[in-house]
C-alpha positions as CSV (number, residue, x, y, z in Angstrom):
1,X,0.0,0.0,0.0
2,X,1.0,3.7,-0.8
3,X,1.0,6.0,2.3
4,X,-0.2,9.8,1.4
5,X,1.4,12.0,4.4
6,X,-0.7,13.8,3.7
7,X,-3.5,15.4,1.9
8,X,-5.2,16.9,5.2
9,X,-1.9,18.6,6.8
10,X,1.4,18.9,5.8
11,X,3.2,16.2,8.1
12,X,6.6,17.1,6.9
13,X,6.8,21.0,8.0
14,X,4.7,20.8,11.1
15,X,4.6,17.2,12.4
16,X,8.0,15.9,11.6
17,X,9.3,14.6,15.1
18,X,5.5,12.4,14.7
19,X,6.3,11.3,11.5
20,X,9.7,9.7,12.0
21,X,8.6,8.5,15.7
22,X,5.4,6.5,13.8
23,X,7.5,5.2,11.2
24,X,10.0,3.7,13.9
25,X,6.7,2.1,16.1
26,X,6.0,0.4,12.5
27,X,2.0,2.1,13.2
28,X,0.5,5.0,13.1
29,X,-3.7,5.9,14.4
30,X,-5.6,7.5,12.3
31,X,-9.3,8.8,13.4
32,X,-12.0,8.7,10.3
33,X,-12.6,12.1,9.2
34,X,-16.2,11.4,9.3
35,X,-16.8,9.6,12.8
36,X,-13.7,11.1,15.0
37,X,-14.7,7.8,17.5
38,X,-13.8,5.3,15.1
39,X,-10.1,4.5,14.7
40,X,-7.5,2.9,12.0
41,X,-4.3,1.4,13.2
42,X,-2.1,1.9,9.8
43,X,0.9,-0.5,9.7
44,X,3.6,1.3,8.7
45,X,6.5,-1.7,8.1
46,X,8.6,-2.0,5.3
47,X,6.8,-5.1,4.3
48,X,3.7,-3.7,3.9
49,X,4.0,-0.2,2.9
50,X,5.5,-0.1,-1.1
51,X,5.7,3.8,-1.0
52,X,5.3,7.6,1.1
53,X,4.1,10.3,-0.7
54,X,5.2,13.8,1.1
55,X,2.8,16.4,-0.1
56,X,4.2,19.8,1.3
57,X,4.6,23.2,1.5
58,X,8.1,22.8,3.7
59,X,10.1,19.6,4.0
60,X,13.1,21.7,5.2
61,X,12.3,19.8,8.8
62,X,12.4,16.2,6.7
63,X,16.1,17.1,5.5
64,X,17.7,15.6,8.3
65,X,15.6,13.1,8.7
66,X,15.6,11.4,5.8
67,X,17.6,8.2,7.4
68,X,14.8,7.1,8.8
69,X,13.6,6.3,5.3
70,X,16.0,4.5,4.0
71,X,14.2,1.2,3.7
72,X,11.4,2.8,1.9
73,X,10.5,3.9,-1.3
74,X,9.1,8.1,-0.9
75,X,8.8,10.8,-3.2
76,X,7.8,14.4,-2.6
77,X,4.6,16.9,-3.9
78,X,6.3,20.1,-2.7
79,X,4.0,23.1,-3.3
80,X,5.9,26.1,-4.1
81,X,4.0,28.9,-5.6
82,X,4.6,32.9,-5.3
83,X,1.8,34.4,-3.6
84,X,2.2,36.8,-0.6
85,X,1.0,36.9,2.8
86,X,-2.5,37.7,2.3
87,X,-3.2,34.0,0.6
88,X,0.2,32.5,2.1
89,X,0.4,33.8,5.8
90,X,2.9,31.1,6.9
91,X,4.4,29.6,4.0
92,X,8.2,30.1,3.7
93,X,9.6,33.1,1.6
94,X,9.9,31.7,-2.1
95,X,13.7,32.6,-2.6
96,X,14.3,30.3,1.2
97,X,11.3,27.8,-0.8
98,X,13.3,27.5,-3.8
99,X,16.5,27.2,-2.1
100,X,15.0,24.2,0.2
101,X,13.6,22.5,-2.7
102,X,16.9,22.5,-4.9
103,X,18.8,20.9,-1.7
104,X,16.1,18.5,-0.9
105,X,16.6,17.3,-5.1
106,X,20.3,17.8,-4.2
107,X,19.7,14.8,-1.8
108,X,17.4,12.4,-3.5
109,X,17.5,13.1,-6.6
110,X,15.4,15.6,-9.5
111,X,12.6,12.2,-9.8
112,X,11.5,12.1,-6.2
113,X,11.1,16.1,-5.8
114,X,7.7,17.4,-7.8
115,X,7.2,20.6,-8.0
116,X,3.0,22.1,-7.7
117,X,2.9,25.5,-9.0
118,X,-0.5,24.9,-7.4
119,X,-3.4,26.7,-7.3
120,X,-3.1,29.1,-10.2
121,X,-5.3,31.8,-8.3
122,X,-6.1,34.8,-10.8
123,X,-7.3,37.9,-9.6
124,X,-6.6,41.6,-9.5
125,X,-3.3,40.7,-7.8
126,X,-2.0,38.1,-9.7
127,X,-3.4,38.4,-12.9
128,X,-2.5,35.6,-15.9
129,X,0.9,37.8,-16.9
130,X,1.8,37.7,-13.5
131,X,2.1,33.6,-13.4
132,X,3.4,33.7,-16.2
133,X,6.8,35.6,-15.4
134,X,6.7,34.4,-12.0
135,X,6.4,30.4,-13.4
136,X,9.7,31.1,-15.7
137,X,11.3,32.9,-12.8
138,X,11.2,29.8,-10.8
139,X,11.2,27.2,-13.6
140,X,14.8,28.4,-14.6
141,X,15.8,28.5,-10.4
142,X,14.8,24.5,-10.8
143,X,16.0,23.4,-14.0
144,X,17.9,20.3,-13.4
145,X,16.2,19.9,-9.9
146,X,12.9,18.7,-11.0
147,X,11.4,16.8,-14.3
148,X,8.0,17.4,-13.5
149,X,5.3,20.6,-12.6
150,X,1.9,19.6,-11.4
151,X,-0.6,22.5,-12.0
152,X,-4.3,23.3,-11.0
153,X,-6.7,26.1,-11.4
154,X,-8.6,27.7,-7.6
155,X,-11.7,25.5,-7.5
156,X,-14.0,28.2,-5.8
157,X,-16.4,26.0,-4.6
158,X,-14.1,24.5,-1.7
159,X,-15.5,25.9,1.7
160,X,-12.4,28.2,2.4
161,X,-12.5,29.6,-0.7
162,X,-16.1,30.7,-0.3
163,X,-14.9,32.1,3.3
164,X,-12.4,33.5,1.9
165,X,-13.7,35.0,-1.1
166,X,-13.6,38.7,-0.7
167,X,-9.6,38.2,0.4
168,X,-8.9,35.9,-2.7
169,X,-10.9,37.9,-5.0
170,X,-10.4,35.0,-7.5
171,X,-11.8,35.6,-11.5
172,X,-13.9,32.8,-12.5
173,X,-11.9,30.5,-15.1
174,X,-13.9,29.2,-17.9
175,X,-12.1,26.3,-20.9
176,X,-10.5,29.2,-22.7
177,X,-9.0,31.2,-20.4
178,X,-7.7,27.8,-19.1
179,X,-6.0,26.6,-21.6
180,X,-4.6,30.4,-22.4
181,X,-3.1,29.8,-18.8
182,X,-2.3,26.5,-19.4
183,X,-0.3,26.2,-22.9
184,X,2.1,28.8,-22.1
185,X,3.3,27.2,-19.0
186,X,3.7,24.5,-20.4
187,X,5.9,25.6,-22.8
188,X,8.3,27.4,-20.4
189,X,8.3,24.1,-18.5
190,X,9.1,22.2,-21.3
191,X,11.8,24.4,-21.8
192,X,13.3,24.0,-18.2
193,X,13.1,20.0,-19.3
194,X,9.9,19.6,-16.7
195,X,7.1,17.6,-18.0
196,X,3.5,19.5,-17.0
197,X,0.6,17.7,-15.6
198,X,-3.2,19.1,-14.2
199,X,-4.0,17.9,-11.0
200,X,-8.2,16.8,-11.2
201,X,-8.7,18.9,-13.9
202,X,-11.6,18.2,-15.8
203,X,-10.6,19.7,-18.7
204,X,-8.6,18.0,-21.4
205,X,-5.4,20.4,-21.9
206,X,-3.5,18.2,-23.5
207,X,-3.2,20.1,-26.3
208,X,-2.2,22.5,-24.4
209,X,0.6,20.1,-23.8
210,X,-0.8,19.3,-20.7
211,X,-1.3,15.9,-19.3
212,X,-3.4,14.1,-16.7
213,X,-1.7,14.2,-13.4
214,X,-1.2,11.1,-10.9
215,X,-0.5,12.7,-7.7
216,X,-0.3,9.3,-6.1
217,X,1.7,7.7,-8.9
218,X,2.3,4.0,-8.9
219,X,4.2,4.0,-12.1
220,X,7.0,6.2,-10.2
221,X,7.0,3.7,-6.9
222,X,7.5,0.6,-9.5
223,X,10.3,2.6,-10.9
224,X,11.7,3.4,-7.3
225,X,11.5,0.2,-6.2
226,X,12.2,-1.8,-9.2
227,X,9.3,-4.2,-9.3
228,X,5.4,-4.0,-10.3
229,X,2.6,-3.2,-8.6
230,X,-1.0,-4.1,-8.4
231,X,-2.5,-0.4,-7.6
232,X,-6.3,0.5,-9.0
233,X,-7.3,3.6,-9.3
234,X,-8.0,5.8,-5.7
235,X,-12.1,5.5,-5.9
236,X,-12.4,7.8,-3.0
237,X,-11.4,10.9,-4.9
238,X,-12.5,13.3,-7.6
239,X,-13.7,12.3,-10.9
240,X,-11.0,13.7,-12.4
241,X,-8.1,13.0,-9.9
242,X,-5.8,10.0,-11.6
243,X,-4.3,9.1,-8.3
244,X,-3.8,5.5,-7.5
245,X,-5.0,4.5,-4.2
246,X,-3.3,5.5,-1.1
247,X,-4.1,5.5,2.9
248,X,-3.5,8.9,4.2
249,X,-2.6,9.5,7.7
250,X,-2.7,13.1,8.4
251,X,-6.0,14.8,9.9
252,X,-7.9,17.5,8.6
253,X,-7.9,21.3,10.0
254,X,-4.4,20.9,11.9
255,X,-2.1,22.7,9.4
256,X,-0.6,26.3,10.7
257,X,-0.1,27.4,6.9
258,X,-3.0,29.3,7.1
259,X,-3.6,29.9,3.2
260,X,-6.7,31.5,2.0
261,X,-7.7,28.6,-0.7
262,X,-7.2,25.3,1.4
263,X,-9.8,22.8,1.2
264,X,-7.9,20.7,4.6
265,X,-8.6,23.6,6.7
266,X,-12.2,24.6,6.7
267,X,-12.8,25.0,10.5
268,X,-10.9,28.1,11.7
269,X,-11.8,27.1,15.3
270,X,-10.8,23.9,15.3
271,X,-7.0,24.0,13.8
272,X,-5.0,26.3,17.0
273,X,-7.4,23.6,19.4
274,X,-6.1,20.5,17.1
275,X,-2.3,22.2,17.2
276,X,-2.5,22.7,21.0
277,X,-3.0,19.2,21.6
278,X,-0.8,17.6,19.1
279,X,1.9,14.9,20.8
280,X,4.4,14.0,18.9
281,X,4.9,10.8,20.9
282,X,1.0,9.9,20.9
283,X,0.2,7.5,17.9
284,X,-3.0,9.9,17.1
285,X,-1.3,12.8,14.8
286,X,-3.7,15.5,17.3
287,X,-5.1,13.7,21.1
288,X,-4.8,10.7,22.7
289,X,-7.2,7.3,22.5
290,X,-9.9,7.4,24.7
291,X,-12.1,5.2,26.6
292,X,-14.8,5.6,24.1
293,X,-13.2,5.6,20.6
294,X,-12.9,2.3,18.9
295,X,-9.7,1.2,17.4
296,X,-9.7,-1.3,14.4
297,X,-6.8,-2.7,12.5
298,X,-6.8,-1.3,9.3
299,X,-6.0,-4.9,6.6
300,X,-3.3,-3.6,4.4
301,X,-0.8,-5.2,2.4
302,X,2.1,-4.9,0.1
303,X,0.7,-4.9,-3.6
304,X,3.9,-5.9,-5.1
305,X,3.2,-8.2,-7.4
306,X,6.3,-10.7,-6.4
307,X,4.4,-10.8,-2.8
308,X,1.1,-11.2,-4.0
309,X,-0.5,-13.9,-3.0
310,X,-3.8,-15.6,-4.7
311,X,-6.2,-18.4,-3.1
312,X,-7.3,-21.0,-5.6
């Protein structure tokens, strides 16, 4: 099974010191996002886990950790776009991002760091000529340090972009000013020797030169590990999303990044309460088990295809 760390938070800025302390208990607990009682206990062994995916805004904390992984296949989704304060209140400055992310490729190598220019938000502020000089900005900075750029256009219809609408002052997007975004950047990535796909975009951009992205890729974990696997499709996401199934640990409303367009953060109140009491030695990412939760084994297994095993 692939492990997604994590969709909901972003484990490797804010909840390193959990991270690496799961992955040496071989388990981590994971509460069901829609009944907080019921529990999964998520092996987290070698033998059963074929791959991490690190989705993040800041895996600076993960650099000197990355030991801990050695028996493991991993890649990372690392977010780096150039907004300001008002949609990025916590997010690293993007000449310290940039310098972070050529390090981190410095380390493991240009195939394991992905780079999300991601969301393209268009408004007053950052209007389509603006992404387009800022993109070849910080295409040339990673030449050489990544082969691949995952975009996606603001989807105004998550709940903290609606709550946020009057600060994002987002312009709706229809096809064609999509793929006017879209083609462009793609041919400045192409340029910087980066492949370009959408993430769950429902519009076909591939002549745009813009391809189908698989977030959760199962193609890159055979090559990493050097064998097949046996992934389907993730059937829990998006129609459009062409990730290949995953478990994801992380826990939504708990990440201190504070942007303006997140979907994982859509209860204000909630994510200082969930920070407060996050342990990094508890096997829950935020609290502790209690008397009344329920705590159920979650049946994973490796879906390598030389461990596969069939009953006749």
């Amino acid at each position: 099974m692939i492990i997604s760390a994590s969709r909901r938070t972003d484990i490797p800025a804010l909840y390193a010191d959990w991270l690496i302390n799961r992955i040496h208990a071989g388990f981590a607990c994971v509460r069901n996002p829609m009944n907080p009682r019921q529990i999964s206990r998520v092996k987290l062994t070698p033998d059963v886990v074929d791959g991490f995916v690190f989705w993040s805004k800041n895996p600076a904390p993960m650099r000197n950790r990355l030991d801990a992984l050695r028996d493991y296949a991993y890649y990372f989704q690392y977010t780096l776009t150039p907004y300001g304060r008002e949609l990025e209140p916590h997010v690293p400055d993007t000449q310290d991002a940039l310098r972070t992310f050529q390090a981190l490729a410095d380390a493991i190598g240009p195939q394991r760091v992905i780079w999300r220019y991601d969301p393209i938000v268009v408004n007053p502020m950052y209007p389509a000529a603006f992404h387009l000089r800022r993109f070849e900005a910080m295409a040339k900075r990673l030449e050489g340090y990544t082969n691949k750029v995952i975009i996606s256009f603001l989807e105004l219809d998550y709940r903290n972009a609606r709550r946020n609408a009057q600060v994002l002052q987002a312009e709706p997007l229809p096809a064609d000013r999509r793929r006017s975004i879209a083609a462009p950047l793609a041919a400045i990535a192409r340029g910087c020797g980066m492949e370009m796909n959408a993430c769950a975009e429902p519009l076909d951009l591939r002549e745009c030169g813009v391809t189908p992205a698989h977030c959760v890729d199962a193609r890159l974990m055979e090559t990493l590990l050097g064998t097949r696997l046996e992934i389907p499709k993730d059937a829990n996401q998006r129609p459009a999303c062409g990730c290949d199934a995953s478990v994801d640990i992380g826990m939504y409303n708990t990440c201190g990044h504070g942007c303006r367009y997140c979907y994982a953060n859509y209860n204000a109140g909630e994510i200082a309460n969930n920070r407060q009491k996050h342990d990094p030695m508890s096997p829950l990412l935020v609290g502790s088990i209690g008397p009344t939760d329920t705590v159920t084994e979650r049946v994973i297994q490796s879906n390598r295809a030389d461990q596969l095993k069939f009953d006749f």
